[in-house]
Structures are given as structure tokens and as C-alpha cells.
N, C-alpha and C positions, 0 to 999 in steps of 0.2 A: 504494500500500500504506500501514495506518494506521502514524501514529509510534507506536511502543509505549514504557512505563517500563522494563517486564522483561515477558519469554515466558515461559512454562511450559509444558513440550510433556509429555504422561504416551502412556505407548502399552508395551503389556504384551511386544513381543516386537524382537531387534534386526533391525531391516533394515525396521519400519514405517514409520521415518521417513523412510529410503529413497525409498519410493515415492511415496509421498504428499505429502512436505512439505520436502525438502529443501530446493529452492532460496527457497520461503518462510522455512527459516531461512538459509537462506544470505545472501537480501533484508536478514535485520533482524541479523546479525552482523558483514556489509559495513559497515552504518551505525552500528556499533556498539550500538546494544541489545545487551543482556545475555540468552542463553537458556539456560534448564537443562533438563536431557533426564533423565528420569522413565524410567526403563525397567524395566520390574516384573521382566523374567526375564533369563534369559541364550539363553531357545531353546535348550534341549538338547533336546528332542522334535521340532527340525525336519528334514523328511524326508530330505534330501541326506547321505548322507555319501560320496559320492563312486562312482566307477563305472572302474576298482577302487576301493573305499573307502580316502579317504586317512586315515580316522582310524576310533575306535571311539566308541559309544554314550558311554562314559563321557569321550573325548577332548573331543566335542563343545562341551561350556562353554567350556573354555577357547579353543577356536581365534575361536567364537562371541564373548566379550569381545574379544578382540583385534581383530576385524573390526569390533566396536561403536566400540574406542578410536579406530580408523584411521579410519571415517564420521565421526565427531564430531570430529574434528580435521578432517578436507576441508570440513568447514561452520563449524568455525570455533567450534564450542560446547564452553567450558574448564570448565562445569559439568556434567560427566555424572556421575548418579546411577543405578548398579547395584544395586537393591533388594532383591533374593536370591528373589524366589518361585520356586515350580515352574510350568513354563511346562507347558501345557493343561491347567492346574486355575486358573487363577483364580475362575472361576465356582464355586467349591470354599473359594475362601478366606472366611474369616470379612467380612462385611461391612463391618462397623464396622472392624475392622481396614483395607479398604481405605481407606475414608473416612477413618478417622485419621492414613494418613499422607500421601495428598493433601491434609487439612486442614492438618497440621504446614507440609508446602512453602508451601501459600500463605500460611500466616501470616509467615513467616518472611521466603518473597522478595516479597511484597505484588506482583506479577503485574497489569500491567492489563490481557492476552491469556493464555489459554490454550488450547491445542491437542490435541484428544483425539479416539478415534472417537466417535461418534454411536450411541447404544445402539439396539440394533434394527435397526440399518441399517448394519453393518458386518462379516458375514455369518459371522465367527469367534466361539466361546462366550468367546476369553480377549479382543479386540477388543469385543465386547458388555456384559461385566462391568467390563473398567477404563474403558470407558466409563459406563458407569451408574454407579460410584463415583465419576466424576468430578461429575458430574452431583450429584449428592446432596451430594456436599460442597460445592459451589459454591452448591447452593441453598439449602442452613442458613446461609449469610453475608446481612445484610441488605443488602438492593439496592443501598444507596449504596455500600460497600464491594465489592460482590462483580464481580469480574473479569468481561470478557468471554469467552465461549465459544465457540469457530470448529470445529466439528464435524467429521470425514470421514466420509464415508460412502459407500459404493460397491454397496452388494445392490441386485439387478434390480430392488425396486418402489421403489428411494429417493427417484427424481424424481417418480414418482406419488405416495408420500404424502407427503413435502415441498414437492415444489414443484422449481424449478430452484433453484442454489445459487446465494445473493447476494454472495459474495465466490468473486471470480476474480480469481487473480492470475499475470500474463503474466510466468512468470520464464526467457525463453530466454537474457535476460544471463547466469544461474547454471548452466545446460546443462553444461557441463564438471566443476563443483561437484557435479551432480545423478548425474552418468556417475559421477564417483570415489567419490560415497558408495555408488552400486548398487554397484560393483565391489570396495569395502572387505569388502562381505560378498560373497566369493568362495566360498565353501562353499555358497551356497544362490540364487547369482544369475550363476556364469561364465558356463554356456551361455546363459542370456537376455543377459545385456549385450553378448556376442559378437553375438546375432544382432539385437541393438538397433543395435550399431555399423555394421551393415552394412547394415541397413533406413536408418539417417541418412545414408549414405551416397547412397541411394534414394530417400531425401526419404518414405518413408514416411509417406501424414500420419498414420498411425492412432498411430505410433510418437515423431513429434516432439507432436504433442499432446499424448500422455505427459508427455513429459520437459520440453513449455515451458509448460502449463498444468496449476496446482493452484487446484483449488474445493474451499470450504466451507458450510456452513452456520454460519451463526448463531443461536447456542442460544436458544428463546426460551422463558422461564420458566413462559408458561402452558401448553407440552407436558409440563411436570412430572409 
């Protein structure tokens, strides 16, 4: 994995980081790099609220932040950034406005990684927009300044129009790191992590691949 200055991880809802990228930041906060976590909403429009419902529509936010605080401590990231939008509008939000306050961050923690979805190719309208505002801010910075890009993307034709992903990173060291931050967000991943624990148990491969392999792409400026 490369040595980074500073991460900047942006992702529009809590519990993306979860999936996707944890134990990659888990990798670079072990070694101490510095990561800050961009999180545009709080997820109050995600689907779970329980079965009886442990909370209400408007409960939601908060239990939501709390779960955010609990994953971002299991990984180890003392920079987390609550941004306040409404979660399934981003693609809704003024543009420049997204651009300007992912320009603000990089100006400020000068990032030589940043971590974001891959627009077009991450199959949510609020994952596809704070992606492409990533993207846009990072490309008005001229080249010698401007950070690198490590994309996620996960839609059915992502390896057909990209290609396979050039960064894989084997993080089963961080597996227990990656287990406690799915589990941090309990309101919207119980019954999965339960039956993850018991597929590992099983040796599941479809299921340890999950949790010891994260791939990305690497943003590259003439898909602009």
C-alpha cells in the first residue's frame, strides 16, 4: 500500500466507508497517516428502522451520527467531518457549492490521496454526484498540485468500461477493524454482519473476499 502525507476520504452517506474502504483506512491510520472523513449526510432516508422499529423517521440522524462517531473511532480516524446535507438529494445540491467545499478541504489539509466513488459507476444518484464533485474539484487544481484519486466503484458494467481495478489492497490484517466498523452502524447492517459472522465462520469465500479485499481505480484525468 502507497505511503500517503494525508487521506481525504469524501462519501455522501454513513456506513460507505464501511464497506468499501475501511480497512484501507484502517492500513494508513495503523501507520499513522492522518485521514479525514468527509461525510456529506447523516443518512436519515436510510431504509432500516428496525422490525419493531427501534426509532422514528425523525430519530434517525441522531442514532445515525452516533454509529458514524463509533466506525470512525474503530478505524482510528480523529478527523471526522459531519457536513449537514440532506441525504438523497445530493444530486439536488447546488454544484459549485459541492465543489467548494471539497475544494476548501483540500486546500487546507493538502491530501496526497483521496478516496471517493467513481461517478457513473457507483450505482446511487447521492454516491454518483459527490463523486463527480469530487472529480471536478480535483481537476480545476493544476497537475503538479493536484492529489491522487482512488475511485470505488461497484455497478455491473464497471469492469467493462474501466477495465479491472489497478489498486488492490489485501487488508485481512484489518478484518476485525472492518467487522467493528460494519457493526458500528447497527441500525442498517445487524442482520448482515450476523450473517457475515457466521459465513466466516464457513470460510465463505464470497464473504471473506468482502471483508479482506478493497479495489480501486485510479482517477485518470483524460476521462474528465
Amino acid at each position: 500500500m502507497s505511503q500517503e502525507s494525508h487521506v481525504l476520504v469524501v462519501f455522501p452517506h454513513p456506513d460507505d466507508e464501511a464497506f468499501g474502504v475501511s480497512g484501507t483506512i484502517a492500513s494508513f491510520t495503523t501507520q499513522g497517516t492522518p485521514v479525514t472523513y468527509m461525510c456529506l449526510t447523516l443518512g436519515e432516508m436510510g431504509r432500516n428502522l428496525g422490525n419493531p422499529p427501534f426509532t422514528t423517521r425523525e430519530g434517525l440522524p441522531k442514532i445515525r451520527k452516533q454509529e458514524l462517531q463509533e466506525a470512525a473511532k474503530a478505524m482510528g480516524i480523529s478527523d471526522l467531518r459531519m457536513m449537514g446535507l440532506r441525504d438523497k438529494t445530493i444530486e439536488f445540491e447546488d454544484e459549485e457549492k459541492l465543489i467548494g467545499m471539497i475544494t476548501d478541504a483540500v486546500h487546507e489539509l493538502n491530501p496526497s490521496l483521496v478516496i471517493s466513488f467513481y461517478p457513473g459507476y457507483s450505482v446511487h444518484p447521492d454516491h454518483d454526484a459527490t463523486g463527480k464533485a469530487v472529480v471536478e474539484a480535483l481537476g480545476r487544481m493544476p497537475e503538479e498540485s493536484r492529489p491522487t484519486l482512488h475511485a470505488v466503484a461497484f455497478s455491473s458494467n464497471c469492469i467493462e468500461d474501466l477495465g479491472e481495478p489497478d489498486i488492490v489492497n489485501e487488508v485481512s490484517a484489518f478484518q476485525a477493524t472492518k467487522l467493528a466498523a460494519l457493526r458500528a452502524h447497527a441500525s442498517q447492517t445487524q442482520l448482515m454482519t450476523a450473517d457475515w459472522e457466521e459465513k466466516i465462520n464457513q470460510r465463505d469465500p464470497e464473504v471473506l473476499r468482502r471483508l479482506n479485499i478493497e479495489t480501486f481505480w485510479t482517477y485518470k484525468w483524460d476521462n474528465k
